[in-house]
LOLUM-393246 format. One line per 2 residues: number of its first residue (from 1); their letters; for each residue x, y, z of N, C-alpha, C. Coordinates in steps of 0.02 Angstrom, whole numbers. Atoms other than C-alpha are relative to their C-alpha. Layout:
N
NUM) A) X Y Z X Y Z X Y Z; ...
//
This chain:
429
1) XX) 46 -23 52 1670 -2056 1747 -34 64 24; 4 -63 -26 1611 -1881 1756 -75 -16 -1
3) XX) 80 15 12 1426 -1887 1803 -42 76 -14; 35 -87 5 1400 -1695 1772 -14 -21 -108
5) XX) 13 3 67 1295 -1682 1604 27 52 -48; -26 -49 48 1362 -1627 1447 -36 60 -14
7) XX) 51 -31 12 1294 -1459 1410 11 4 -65; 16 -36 62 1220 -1430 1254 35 43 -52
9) XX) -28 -47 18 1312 -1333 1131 -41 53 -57; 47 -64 55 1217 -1171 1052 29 -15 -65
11) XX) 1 -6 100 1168 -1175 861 28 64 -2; -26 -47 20 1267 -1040 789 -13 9 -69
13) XX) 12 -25 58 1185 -946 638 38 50 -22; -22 -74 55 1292 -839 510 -46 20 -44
15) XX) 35 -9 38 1214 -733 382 1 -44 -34; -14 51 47 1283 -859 261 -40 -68 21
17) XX) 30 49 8 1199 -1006 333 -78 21 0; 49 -4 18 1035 -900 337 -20 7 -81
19) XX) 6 12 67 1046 -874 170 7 -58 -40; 19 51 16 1066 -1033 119 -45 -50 32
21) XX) 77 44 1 924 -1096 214 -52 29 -33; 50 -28 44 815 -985 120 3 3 -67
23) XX) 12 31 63 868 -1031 -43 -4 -82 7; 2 71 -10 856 -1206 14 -72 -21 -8
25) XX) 67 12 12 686 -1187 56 -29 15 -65; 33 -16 53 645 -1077 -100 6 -38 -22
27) XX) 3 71 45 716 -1224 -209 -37 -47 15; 48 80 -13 595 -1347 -108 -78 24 -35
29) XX) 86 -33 7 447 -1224 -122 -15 -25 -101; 11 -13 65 477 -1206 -331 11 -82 -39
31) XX) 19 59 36 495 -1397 -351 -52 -21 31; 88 20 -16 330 -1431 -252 -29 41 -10
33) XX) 67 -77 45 210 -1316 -336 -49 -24 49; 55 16 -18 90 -1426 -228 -6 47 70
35) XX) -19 -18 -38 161 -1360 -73 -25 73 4; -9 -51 9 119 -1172 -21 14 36 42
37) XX) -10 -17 -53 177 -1131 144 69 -56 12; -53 47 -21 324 -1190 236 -4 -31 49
39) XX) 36 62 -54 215 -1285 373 26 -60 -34; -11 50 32 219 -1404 243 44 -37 -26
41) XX) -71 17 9 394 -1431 202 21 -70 47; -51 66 -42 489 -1613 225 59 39 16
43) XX) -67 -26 -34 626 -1551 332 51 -48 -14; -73 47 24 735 -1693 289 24 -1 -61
45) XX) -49 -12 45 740 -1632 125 49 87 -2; -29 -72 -21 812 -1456 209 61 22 25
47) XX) -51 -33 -51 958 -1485 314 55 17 -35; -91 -40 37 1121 -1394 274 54 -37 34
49) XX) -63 40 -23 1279 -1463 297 26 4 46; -3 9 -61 1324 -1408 457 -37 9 64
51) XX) 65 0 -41 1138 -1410 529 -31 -47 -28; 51 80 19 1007 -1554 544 -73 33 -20
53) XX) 45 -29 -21 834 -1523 514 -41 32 13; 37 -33 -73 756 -1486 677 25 93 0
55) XX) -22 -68 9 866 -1336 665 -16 41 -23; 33 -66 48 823 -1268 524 -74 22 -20
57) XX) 82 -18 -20 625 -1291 544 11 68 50; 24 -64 -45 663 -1175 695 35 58 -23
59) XX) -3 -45 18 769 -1055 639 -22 32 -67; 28 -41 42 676 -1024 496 -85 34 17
61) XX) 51 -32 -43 529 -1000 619 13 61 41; -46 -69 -29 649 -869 716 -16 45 -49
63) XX) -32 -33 59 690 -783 560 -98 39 -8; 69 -18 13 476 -780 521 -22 66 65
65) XX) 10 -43 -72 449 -706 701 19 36 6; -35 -54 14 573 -576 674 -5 30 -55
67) XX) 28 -59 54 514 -509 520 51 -9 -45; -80 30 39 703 -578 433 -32 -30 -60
69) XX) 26 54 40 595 -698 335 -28 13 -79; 27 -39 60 522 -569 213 44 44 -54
71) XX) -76 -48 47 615 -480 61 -47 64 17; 19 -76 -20 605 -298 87 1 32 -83
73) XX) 14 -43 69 567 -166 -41 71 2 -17; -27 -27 62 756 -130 -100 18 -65 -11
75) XX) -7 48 25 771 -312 -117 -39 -22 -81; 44 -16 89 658 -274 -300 64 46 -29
77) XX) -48 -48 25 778 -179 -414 -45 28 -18; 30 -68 54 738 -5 -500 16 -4 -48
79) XX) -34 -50 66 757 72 -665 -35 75 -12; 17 -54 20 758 251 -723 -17 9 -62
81) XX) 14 -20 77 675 313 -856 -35 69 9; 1 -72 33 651 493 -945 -93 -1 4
83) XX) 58 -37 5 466 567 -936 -1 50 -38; 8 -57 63 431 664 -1089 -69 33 9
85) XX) 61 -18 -6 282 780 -1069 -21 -18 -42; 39 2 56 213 774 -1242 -33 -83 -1
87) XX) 40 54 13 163 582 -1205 -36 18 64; 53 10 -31 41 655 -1072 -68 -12 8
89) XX) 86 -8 4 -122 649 -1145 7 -106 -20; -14 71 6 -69 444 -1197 0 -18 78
91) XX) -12 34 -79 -16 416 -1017 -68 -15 33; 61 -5 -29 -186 469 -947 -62 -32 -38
93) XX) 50 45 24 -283 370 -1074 24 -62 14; -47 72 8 -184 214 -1034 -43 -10 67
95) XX) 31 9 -54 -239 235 -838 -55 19 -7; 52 -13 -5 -390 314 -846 -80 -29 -15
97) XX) 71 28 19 -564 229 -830 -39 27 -35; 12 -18 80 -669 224 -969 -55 42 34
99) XX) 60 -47 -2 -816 310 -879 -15 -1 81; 11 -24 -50 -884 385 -727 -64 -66 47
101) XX) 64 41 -34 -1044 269 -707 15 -71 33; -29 56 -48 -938 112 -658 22 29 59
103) XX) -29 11 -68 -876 191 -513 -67 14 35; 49 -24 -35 -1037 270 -455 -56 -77 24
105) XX) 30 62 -24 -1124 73 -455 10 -1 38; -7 24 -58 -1016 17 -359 45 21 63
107) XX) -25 -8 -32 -910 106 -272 -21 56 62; 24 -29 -70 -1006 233 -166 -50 -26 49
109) XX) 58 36 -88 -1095 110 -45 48 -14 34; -53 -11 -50 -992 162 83 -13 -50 51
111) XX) 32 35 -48 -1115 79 190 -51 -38 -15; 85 15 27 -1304 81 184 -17 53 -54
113) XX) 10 -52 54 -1300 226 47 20 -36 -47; 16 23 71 -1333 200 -117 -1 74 -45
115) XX) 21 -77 59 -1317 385 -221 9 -15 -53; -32 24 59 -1331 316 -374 -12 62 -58
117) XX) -27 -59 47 -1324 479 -473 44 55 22; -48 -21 -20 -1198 536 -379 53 31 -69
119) XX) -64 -13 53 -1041 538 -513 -26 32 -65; 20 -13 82 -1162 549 -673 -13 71 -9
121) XX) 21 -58 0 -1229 712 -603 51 44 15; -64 -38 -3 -1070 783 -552 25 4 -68
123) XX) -43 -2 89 -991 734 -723 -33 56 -27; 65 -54 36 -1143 862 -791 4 55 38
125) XX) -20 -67 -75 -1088 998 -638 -79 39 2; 56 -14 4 -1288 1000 -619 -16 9 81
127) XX) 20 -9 -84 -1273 983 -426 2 77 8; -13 -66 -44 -1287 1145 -322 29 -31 57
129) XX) -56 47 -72 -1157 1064 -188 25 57 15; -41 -32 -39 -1064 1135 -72 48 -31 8
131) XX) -47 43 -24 -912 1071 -47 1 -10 96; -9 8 -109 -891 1003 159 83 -3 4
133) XX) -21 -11 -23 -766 1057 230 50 -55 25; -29 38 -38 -702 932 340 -41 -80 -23
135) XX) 47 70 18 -746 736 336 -59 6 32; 79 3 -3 -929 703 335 -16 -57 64
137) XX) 1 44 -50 -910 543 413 57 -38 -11; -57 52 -2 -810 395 440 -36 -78 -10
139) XX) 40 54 24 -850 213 393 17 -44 57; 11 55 -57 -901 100 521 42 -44 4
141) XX) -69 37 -11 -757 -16 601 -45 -76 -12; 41 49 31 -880 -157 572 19 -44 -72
143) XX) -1 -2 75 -861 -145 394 44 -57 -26; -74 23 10 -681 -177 411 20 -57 57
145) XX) 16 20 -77 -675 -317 557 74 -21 -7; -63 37 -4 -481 -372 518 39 71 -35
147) XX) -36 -28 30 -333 -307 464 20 -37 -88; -18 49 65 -252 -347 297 49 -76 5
149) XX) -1 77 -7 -186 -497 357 -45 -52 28; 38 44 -26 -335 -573 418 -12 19 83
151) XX) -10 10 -76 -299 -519 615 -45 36 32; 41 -11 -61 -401 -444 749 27 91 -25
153) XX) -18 -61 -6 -394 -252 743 23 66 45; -3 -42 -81 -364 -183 911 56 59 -22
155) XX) -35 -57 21 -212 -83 847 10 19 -70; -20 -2 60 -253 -91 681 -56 78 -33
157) XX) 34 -93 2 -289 123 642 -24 -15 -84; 13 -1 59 -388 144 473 44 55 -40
159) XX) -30 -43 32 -281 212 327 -33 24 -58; 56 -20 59 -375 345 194 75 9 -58
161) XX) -21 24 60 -292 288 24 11 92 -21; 7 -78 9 -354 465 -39 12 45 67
163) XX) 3 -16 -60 -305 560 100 -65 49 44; 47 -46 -38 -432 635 229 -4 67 19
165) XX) -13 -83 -21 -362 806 263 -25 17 -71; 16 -43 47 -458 923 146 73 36 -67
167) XX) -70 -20 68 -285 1007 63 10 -62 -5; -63 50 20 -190 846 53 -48 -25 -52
169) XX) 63 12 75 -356 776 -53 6 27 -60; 6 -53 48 -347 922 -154 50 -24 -51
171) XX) -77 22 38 -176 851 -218 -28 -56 -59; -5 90 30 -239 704 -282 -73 16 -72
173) XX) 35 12 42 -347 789 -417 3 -26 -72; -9 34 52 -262 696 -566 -26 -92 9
175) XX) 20 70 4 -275 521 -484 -66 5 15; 51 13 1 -446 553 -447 -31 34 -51
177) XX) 11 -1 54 -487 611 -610 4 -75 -42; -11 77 37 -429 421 -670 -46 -33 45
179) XX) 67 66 -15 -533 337 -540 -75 5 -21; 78 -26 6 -688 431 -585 -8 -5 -75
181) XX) 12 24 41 -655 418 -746 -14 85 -44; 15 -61 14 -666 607 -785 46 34 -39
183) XX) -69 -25 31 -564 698 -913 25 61 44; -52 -38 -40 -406 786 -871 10 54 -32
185) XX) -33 -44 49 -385 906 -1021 -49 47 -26; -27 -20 -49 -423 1007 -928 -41 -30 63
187) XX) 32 50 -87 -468 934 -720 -57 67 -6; 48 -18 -20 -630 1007 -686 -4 1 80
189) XX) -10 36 -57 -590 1035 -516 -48 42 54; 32 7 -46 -742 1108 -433 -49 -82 -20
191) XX) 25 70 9 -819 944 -500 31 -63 33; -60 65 -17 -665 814 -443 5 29 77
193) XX) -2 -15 -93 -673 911 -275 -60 -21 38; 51 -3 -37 -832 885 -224 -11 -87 -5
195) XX) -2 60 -5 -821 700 -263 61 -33 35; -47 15 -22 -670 680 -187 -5 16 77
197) XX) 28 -16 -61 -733 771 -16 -52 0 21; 77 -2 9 -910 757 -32 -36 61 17
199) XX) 19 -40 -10 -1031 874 -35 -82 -9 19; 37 2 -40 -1204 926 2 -61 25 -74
201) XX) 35 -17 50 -1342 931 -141 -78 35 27; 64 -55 -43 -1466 1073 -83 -60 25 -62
203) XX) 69 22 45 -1584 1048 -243 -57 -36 18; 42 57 -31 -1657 912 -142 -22 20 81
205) XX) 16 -1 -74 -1753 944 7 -36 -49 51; -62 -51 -26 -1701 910 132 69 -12 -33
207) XX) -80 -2 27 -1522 934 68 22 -84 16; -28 68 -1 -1440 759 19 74 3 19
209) XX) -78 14 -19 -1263 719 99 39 -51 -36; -44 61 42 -1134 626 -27 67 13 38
211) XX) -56 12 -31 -995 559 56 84 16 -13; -61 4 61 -848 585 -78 55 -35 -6
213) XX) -55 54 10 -703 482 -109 24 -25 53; -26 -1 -77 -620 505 66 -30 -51 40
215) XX) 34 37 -55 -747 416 145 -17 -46 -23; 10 64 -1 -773 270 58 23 -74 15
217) XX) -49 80 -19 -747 87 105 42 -5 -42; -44 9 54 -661 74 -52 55 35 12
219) XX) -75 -68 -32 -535 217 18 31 -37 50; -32 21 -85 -481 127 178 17 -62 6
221) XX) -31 57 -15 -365 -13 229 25 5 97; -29 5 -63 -330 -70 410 69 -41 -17
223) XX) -76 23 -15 -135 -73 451 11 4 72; -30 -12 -60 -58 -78 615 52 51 -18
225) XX) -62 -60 14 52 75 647 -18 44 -87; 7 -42 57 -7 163 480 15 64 0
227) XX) 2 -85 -16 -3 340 527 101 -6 13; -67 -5 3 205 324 564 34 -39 -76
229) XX) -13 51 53 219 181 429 -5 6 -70; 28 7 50 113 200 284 -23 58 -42
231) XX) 33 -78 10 61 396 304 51 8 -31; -10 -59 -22 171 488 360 89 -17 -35
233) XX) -71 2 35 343 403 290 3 -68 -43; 18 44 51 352 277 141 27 -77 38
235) XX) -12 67 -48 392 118 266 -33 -60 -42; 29 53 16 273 9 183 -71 13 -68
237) XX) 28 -7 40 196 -23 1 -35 -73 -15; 36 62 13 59 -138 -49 -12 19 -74
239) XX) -2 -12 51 67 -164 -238 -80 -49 -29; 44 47 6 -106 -245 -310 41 -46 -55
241) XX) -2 53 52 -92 -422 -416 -42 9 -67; 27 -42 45 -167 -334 -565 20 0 -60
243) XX) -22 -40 66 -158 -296 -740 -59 70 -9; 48 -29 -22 -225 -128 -774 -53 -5 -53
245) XX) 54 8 27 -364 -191 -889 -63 6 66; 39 19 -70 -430 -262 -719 -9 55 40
247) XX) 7 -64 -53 -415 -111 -613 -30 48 -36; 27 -77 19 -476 12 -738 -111 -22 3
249) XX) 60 16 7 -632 -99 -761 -22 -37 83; 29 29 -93 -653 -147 -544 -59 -8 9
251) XX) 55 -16 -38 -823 -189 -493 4 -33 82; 43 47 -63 -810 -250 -324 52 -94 29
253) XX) -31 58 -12 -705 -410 -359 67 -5 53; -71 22 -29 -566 -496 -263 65 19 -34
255) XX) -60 -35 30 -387 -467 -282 43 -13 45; -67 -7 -45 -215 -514 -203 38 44 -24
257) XX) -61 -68 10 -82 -385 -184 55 -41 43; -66 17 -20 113 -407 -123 9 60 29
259) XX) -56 -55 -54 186 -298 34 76 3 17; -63 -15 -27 336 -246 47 -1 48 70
261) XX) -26 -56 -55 419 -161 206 81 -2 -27; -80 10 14 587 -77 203 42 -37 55
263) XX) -43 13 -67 643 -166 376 -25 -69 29; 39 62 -23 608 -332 456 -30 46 86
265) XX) 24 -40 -45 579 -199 609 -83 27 -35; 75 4 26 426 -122 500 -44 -87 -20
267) XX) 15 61 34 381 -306 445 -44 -23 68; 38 -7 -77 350 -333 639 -61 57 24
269) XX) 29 -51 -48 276 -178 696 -101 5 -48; 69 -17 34 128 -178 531 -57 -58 20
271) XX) 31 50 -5 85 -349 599 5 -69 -53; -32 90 47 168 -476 483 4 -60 21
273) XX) -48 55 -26 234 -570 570 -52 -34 62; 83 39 -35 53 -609 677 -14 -67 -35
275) XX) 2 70 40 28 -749 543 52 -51 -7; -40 45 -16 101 -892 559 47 -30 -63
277) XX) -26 33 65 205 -990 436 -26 -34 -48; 31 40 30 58 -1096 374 -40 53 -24
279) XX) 27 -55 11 -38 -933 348 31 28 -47; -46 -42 82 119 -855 223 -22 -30 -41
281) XX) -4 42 62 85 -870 71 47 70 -61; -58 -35 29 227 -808 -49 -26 10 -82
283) XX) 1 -29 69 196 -717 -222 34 -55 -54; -31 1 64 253 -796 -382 27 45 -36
285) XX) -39 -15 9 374 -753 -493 -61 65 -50; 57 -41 54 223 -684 -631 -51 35 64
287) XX) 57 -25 -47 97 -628 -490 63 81 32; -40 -67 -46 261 -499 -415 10 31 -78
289) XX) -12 -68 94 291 -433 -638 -52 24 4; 56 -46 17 99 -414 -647 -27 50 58
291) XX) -1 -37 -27 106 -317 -504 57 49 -11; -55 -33 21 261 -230 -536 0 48 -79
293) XX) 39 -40 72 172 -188 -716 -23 47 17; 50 -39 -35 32 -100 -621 39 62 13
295) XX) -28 -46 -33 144 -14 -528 72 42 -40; -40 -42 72 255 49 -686 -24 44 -13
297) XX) 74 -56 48 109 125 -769 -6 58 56; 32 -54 -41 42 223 -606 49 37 30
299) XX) -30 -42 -19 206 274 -569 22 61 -44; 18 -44 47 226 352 -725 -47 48 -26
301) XX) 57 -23 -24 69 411 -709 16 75 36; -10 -46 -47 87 509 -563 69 68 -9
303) XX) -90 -32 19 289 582 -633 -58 64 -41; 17 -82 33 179 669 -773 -57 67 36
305) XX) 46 -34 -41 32 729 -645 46 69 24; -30 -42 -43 161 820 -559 25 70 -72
307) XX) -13 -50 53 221 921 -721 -45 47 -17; 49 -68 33 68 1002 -756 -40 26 44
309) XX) 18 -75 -71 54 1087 -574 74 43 -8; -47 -38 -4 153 1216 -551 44 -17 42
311) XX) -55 21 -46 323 1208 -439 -7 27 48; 22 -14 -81 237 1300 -284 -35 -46 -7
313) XX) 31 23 -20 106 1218 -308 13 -85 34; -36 62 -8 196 1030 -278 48 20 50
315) XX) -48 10 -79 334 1116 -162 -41 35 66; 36 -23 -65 188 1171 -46 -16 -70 49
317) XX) 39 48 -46 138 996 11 72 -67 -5; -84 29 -6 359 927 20 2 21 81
319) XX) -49 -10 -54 450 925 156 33 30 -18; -57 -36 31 589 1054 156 55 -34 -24
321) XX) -62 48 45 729 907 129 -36 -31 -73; 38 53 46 614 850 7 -16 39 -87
323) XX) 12 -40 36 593 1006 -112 55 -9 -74; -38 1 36 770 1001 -200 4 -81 -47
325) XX) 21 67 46 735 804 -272 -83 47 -35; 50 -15 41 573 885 -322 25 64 -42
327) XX) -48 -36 75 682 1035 -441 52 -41 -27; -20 56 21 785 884 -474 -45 -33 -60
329) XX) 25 39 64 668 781 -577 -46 70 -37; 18 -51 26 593 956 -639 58 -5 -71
331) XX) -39 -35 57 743 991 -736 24 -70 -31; -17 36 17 794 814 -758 -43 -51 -51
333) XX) 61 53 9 615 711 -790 25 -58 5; 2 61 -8 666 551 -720 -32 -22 74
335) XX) 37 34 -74 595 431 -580 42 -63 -42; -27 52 -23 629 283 -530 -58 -74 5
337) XX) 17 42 20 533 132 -583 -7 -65 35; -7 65 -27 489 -56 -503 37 -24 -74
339) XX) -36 -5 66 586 -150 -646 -10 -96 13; 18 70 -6 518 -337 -673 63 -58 19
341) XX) -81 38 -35 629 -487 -599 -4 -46 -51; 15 72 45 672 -655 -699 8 -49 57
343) XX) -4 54 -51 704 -748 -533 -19 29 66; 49 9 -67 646 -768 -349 65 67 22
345) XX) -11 -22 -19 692 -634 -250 40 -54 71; -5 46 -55 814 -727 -102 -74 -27 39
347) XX) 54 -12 -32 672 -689 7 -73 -19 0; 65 2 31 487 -731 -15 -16 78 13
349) XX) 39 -50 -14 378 -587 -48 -76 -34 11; 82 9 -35 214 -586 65 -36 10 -43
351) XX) 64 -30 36 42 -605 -30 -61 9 31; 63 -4 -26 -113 -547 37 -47 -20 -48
353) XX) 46 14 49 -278 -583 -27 -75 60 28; 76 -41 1 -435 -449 -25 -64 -16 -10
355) XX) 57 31 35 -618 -514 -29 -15 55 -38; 29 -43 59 -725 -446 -165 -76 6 71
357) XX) 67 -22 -22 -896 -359 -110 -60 -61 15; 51 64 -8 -1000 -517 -126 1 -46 62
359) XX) -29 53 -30 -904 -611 -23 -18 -3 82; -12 -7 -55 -908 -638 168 75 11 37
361) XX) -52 -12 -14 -785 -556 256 29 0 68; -2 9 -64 -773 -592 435 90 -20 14
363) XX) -82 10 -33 -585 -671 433 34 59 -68; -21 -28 41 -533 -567 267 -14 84 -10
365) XX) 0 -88 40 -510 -387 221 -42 24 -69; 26 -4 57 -637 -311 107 36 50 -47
367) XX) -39 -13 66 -564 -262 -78 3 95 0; 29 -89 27 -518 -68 -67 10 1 -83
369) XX) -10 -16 76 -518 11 -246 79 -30 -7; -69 -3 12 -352 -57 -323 48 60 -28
371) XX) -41 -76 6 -320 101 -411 25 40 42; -17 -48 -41 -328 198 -273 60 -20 57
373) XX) -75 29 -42 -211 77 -163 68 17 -54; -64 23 13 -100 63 -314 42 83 1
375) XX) -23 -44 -37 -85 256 -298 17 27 38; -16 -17 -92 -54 270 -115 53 -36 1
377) XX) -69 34 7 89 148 -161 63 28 -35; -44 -12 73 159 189 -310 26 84 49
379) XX) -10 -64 -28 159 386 -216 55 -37 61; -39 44 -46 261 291 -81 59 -30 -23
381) XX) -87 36 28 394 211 -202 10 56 -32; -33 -54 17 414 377 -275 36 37 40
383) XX) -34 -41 -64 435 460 -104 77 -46 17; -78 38 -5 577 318 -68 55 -8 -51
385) XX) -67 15 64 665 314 -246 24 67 -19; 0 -70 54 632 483 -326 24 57 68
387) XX) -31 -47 -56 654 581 -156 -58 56 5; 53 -57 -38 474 672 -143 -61 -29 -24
389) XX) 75 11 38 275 665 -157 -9 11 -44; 24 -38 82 207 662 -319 -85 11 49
391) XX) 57 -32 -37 44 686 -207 -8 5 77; 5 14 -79 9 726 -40 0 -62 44
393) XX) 29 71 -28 7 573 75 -35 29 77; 6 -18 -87 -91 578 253 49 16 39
395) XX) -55 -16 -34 1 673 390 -54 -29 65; 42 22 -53 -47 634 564 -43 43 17
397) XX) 50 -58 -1 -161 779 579 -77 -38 -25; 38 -4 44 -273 686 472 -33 -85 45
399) XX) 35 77 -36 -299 512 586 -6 0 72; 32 -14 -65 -330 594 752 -71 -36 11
401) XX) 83 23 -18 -521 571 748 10 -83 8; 17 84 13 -479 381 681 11 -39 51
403) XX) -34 66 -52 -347 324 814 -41 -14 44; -6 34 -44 -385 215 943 60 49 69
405) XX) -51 -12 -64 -294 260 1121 80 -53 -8; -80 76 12 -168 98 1090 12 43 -76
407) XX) -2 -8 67 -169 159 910 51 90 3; -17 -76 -14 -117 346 964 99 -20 47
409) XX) -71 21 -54 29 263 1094 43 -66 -54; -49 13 62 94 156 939 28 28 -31
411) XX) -20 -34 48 101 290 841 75 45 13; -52 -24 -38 211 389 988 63 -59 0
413) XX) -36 59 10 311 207 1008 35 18 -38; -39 22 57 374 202 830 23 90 -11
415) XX) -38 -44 17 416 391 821 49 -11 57; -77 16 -51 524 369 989 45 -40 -9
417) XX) -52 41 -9 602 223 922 26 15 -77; -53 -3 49 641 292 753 43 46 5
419) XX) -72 -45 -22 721 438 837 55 -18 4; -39 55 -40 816 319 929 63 -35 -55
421) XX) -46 64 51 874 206 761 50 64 -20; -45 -60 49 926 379 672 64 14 39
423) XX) -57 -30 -35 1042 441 803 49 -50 4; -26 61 -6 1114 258 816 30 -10 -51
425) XX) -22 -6 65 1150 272 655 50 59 -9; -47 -54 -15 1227 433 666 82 8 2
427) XX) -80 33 -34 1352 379 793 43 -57 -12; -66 42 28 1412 232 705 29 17 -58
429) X) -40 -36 43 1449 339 560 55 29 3
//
């Protein structure tokens, strides 16, 4: 009798049997509605036919840990559709808030400021402002004590929605015409500038300092890796759970949104994959359309913004590969669309949740503006479908002051290693 022990023989995963453990699970998840995590899952009603189990509890814990576990952005389909100018003045009443004085409540207490005639008096261009220059300030890391998944922030760099660089701001004077609530026909744009960069009201002595869009809490989300990820190349979109009744009328409230990444590599690196399996919690089928609505509207939105700048003015703030998709949909007028699903994506899509202003926020992320996220997104699925900015996004120029030292050596990290993927790619071409 041989007394040497049998060894073990390794589980062997194909794509094919990962894929059918993840519709296995989805089918468990969508007949227990009670269920909302896959902590909770009877594994004995899970195993696959040539795995038990034990197995597939862990490799679908592998799969989580590796960032595999999540559907990625082109796992959503597109559709194209035609942009007609003449429905621009419709488009911009569709997004556009009904008035200036809701945002000025609540959205400039950045901190401990309160300007509450901030917006009303701008709307009236009664200030003597100056525009500033550069950012005024920055909002206390306090504020923000997590990332958007709930986690610790050590590498988690703050991202400005509106961007912080003075030009790249400048871009964004149509969507911030809709958050403020200010008409477009025509942008008033020493008015939309000075709320958008803040300025300096020298009627009042001593001279009052308003912060402007840039700098508000409502502007800023902690990501890990943002500045390579979220800036600087469309890696990762957070769509809010929204209709835009809700977003045009925001005070302050709560709000879940759905992230996509294009990579289970980004999925890792933004900090996904920090939360555990009892911590996921996966979108519905209606919670990913009424986001996917949202994000219809503001992409359309943004298609006609771009029409009524001029074609320097839009190929000044492209990339040079990036110019010819932007005389592309010039002559063409199409983009590229989220396009609602009727069934589960294989995949779950991740849901976050945002506190509202009231709330305590110590393990949770407080609520930035949804508009303004859903434009920092929506500008992000344009850059990946359509093939350019419809507005500036942050470059790294613009999150120096913000990073962190770890935050600065992530940022180096993920450009060395996307060098790395590209060329890899290259050579197996």
């Amino acid at each position: 009798m041989n007394s040497k022990r049998r060894k073990k023989e390794k589980v062997v995963w194909s794509e094919e049997d990962d894929n059918h453990l993840l519709w296995a699970v989805h089918s468990y998840l969508q007949n227990h509605e009670d269920i909302t995590c896959a902590d909770d899952i009877d594994w004995s009603e899970i195993a696959l036919p040539n795995k038990n189990s034990e197995e597939c509890r862990l490799r679908l814990f592998m799969m989580h840990q590796n960032g595999n576990y999540f559907a990625t952005t082109d796992e959503l389909a597109t559709s194209q559709i035609s942009i007609d100018p003449s429905n621009w003045e419709a488009c911009q009443a569709r997004v556009r808030r009904g008035n200036a004085p809701n945002f000025e409540r609540v959205h400039l207490q950045r901190d401990t400021r309160d300007p509450r005639e901030f917006v009303s008096t701008l709307a009236g261009a009664r200030l003597d402002a100056t525009i500033v220059g550069d950012s005024i300030t920055t909002v206390n890391d306090s504020l923000i004590p997590v990332d958007i998944f709930g986690k610790g922030m050590e590498a988690a760099d703050k991202a400005h929605l509106l961007p912080k660089a003075r030009e790249d701001a400048m871009t964004w004077d149509y969507p911030a015409c809709a958050v403020l609530g200010l008409s477009m026909s025509p942008v008033d744009t020493v008015v939309v500038r000075k709320a958008e960069l803040g300025c300096y009201d020298h009627s009042s002595q001593p001279a009052v300092r308003y912060p402007g869009i840039r700098n508000l809490l409502c502007n800023i989300i902690r990501v890990s890796n943002q500045g390579a990820l979220f800036d600087k190349s469309p890696h990762v979109i957070i769509f809010p759970i929204c209709d835009l009744g809700f977003v045009k009328g925001w005070a302050g409230q709560a709000y879940d949104a759905i992230v996509l990444c294009n990579s289970a590599s980004v999925a890792r690196r933004i900090g996904m994959t920090a939360t555990t399996l009892d911590e996921t919690e996966n979108a519905t089928i209606s919670e990913i359309n009424k986001a996917l609505g949202l994000a219809s509207e503001v992409c359309q939105f943004l298609a006609h913004s771009v029409l009524q700048k001029t074609e320097e003015e839009v190929d000044a703030y492209q990339n040079a590969s990036d110019r010819a998709a932007h005389t592309k949909f010039r002559s063409e007028k199409q983009i590229f669309i989220p396009q609602p699903i009727s069934v589960l994506p294989l995949k779950p899509i991740f849901k976050i949740s945002f506190a509202g202003r009231t709330e305590t926020t110590g393990d949770q992320h407080p609520a930035p503006d949804p508009m303004l996220l859903a434009f920092k997104s929506c500008n992000n699925w344009c850059r990946k479908y359509t093939g350019f900015q419809m507005v500036a996004g942050s470059r790294p120029k613009d999150l120096d002051d913000d990073l962190s030292e770890e935050g600065r050596q992530n940022l180096n990290n993920y450009l060395a290693w996307e060098t790395a993927e590209r060329k890899s790619r290259q050579h197996h071409e």
